[in-house]
C-alpha positions in Angstrom: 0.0 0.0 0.0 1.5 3.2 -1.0 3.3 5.5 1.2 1.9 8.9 2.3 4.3 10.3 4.7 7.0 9.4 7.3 7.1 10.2 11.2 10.0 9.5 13.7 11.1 6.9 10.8 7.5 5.3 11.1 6.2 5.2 7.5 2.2 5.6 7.3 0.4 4.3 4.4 -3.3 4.9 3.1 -4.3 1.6 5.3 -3.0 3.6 8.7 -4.7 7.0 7.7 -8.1 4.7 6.9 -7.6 3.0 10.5 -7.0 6.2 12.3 -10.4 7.3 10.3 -12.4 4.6 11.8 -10.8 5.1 15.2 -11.9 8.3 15.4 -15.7 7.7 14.1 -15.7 4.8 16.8 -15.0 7.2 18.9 -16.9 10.6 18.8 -16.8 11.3 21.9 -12.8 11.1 22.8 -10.3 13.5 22.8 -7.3 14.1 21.2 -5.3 12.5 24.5 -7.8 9.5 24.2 -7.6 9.1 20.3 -3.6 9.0 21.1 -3.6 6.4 23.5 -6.3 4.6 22.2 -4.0 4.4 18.5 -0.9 3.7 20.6 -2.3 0.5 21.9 -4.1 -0.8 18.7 -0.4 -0.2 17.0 1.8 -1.4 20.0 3.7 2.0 19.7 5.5 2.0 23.0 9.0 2.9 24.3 11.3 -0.1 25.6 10.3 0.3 29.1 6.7 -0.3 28.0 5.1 3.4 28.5 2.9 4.5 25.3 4.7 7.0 22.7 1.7 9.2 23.3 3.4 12.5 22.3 5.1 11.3 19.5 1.4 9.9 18.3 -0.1 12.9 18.7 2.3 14.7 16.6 1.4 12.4 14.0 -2.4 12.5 14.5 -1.6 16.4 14.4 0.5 16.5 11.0 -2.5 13.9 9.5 -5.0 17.1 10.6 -3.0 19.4 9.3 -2.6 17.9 5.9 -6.4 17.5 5.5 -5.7 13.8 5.8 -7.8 13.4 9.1 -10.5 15.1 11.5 -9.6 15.5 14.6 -12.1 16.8 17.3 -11.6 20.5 18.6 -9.0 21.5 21.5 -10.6 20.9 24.5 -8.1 21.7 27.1 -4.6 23.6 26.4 -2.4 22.7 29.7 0.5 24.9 30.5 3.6 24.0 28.6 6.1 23.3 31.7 9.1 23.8 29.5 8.2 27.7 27.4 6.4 28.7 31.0 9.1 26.9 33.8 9.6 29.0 36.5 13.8 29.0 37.9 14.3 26.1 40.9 13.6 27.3 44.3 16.9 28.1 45.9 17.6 25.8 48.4 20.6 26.2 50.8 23.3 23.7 52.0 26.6 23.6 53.7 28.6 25.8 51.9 32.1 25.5 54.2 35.3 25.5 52.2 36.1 21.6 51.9 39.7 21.0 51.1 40.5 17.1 52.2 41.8 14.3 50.2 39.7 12.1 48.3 40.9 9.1 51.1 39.8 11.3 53.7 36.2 12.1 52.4 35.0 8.7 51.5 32.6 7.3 51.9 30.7 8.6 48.8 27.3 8.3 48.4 25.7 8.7 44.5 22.6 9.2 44.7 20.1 8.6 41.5 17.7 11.8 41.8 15.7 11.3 38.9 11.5 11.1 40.1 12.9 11.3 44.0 12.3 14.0 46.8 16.1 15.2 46.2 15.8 16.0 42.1 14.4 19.4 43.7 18.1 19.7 45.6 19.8 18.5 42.2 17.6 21.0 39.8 18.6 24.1 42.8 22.7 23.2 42.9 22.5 23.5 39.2 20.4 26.4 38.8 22.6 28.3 41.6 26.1 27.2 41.1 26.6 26.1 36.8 27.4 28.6 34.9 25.1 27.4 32.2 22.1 27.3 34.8 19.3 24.7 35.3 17.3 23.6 32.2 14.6 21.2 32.2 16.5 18.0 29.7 13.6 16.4 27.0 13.2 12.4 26.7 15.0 9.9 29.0 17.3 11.7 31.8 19.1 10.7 34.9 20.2 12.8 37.7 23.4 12.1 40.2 23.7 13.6 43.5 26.9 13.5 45.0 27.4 13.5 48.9 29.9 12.9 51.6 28.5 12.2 55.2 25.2 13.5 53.7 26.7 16.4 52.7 26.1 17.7 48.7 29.7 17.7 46.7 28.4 17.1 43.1 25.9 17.2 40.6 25.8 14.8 37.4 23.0 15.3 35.0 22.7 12.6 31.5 19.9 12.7 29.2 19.3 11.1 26.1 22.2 11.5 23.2 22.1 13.5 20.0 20.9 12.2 17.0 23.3 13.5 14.6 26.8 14.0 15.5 29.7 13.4 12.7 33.0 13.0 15.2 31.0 10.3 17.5 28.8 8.5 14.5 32.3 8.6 12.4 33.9 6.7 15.6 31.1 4.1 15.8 31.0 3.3 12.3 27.4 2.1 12.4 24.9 2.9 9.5 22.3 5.3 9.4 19.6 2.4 10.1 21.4 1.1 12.8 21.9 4.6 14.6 18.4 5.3 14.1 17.4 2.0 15.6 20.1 2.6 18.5 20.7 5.9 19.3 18.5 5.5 22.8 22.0 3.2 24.0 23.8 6.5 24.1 23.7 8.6 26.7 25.2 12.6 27.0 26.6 13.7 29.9 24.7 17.2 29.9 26.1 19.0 33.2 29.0 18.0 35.2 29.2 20.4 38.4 31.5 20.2 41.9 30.2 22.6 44.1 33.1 25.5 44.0 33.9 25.5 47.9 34.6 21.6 47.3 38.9 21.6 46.5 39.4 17.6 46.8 41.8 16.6 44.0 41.1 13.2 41.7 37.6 14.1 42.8 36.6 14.9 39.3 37.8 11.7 37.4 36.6 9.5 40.6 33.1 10.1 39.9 33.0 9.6 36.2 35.1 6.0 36.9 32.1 5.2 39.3 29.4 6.7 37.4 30.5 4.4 34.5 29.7 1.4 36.3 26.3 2.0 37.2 25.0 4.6 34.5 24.1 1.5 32.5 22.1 -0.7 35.4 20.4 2.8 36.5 18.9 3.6 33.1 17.9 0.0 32.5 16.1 0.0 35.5 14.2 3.2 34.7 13.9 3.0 31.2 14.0 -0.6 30.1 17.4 -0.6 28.2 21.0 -0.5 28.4 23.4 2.2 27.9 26.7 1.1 25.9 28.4 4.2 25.2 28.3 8.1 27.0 29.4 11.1 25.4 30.0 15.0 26.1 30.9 17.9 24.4 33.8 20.4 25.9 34.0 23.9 25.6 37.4 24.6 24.8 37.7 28.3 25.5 36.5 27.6 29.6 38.3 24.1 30.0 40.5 21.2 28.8 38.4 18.5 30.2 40.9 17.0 32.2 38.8 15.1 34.3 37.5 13.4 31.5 40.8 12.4 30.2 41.6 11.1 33.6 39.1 8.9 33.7 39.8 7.5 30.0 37.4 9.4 28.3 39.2 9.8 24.6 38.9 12.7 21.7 35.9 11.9 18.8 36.5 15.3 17.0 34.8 17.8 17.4 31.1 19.7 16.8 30.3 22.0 13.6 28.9 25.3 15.8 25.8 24.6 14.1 22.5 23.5 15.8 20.2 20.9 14.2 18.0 23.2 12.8 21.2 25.9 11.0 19.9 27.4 7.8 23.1 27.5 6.5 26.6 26.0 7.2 28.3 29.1 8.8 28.6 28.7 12.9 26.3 29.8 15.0 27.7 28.6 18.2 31.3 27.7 20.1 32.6 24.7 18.2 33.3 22.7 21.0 35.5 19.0 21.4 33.8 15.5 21.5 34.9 13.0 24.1 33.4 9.9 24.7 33.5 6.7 26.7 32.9 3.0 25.6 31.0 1.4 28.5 31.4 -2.2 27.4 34.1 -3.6 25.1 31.8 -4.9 22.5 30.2 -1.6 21.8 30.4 -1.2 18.4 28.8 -4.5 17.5 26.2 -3.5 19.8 25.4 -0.2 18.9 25.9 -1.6 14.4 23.4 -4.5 15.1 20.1 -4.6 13.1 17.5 -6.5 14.8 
């Protein structure tokens, strides 16, 4: 049946836009939420961890409307978008006492996975306060690190889901453009890396990243129902040499355009910054290149 357009790499054919059709008269009474969930389930369009793709199903629905293919029924309710209309983190305090001890001396470390817990409010606050990029609300699958000695806060550690397009990294993996579509949710980028500045404990840096690359993977399975094989970040060369990341074997991919995803032309329009990365398992690549 012949193709009529193609959303998040799903193609929909006549067939689909005559089944959405009949959903919808089934249904007169539903809303656009309900018509979503309700197509979801009839196509099995769910993420790995099971949750419906309900956002990325009403986009389609949307673009179906839009292009006259489909009727849906009027806007009932427009809800606040949380992301245009976020207000900053409330500022909460902690110990801010210069701590200048050796990394022997301040173990135990505790890291704390934030994400959907009481403390993400603590985590979102450090950020907002003390990064010099600020606190902004990550999109898709995200986890959030806490760092603390003797329940004290040290560190923050934020990862969300990876890039689709990056040349230097997909380059380095050498998988093809159906397998990086198909895998691109077993990368994760780490987003925000932040040590609270009254915290001076040397190694302290490269510690964390050694340990958070032993349970980054289990973590996000457990939350999102998949693996992660290989982590990523991007350094901005003109604040810092990533050091720590080198430390803890993290190794040059190249490095970024200075364009966004959206550039209308080629020129930069942003610092070109380096691209290190960090294999999680040894058989990576023929993870991250498989088809199945």
């Amino acid at each position: 049946m012949a193709a009529l357009l193609s959303h998040r790499h799903r193609v929909i054919s006549e067939g689909d836009v005559a089944f959405i059709r009949a959903l919808i008269a089934e249904h007169p009474q539903a809303s656009r939420r309900q018509l979503s969930q309700q197509l979801c389930t009839a196509w099995n369009w769910v993420q790995a961890n099971g949750a419906l793709r309900d956002m990325v199903c009403r986009g389609l629905m949307l673009k179906l409307h839009r292009a006259g293919l489909i009727e849906l029924p009027p806007v009932r309710h427009r809800p606040p978008n949380p992301l245009a209309e976020r207000s900053p983190p409330l500022r909460v305090g902690v110990d801010s006492q210069p701590l200048q001890v050796s990394l022997a001396e301040l173990r135990p470390l505790e890291l704390r996975q934030v994400r959907r817990t009481p403390d993400e409010a603590l985590f979102n606050s450090l950020l907002e306060q003390y990064h010099y990029l600020g606190y902004t609300q990550p999109v898709g699958e995200q986890l959030k690190y806490l760092v603390l000695a003797h329940g004290r806060p040290l560190a923050c550690l934020a990862w969300s889901s990876a890039p689709r397009h990056l040349g230097s990294r997909d380059r380095f993996i050498g998988w093809s453009i159906a397998a990086r579509r198909q895998n691109i949710r077993l990368l994760a980028y780490n987003t925000r890396f932040l040590i609270l500045p009254w915290v001076a404990v040397a190694h302290l840096a490269s510690h964390l990243l050694g340990r958070l690359a032993r349970v980054l993977s289990g973590d996000w399975e457990r939350l999102y129902g998949h693996p992660i094989y290989f982590v990523e970040t991007f350094v901005d060369r003109a604040r810092f040499r990533g050091t720590c990341y080198r430390a803890a074997n993290w190794i040059c991919l190249g490095q970024t355009t200075g364009r966004g995803k959206d550039a209308p032309t080629w020129t930069p329009n942003r610092p070109v910054k380096e691209v290190l990365g960090y294999a999680l398992t040894p058989d990576f690549r023929q993870r991250l290149c498989a088809l199945g």
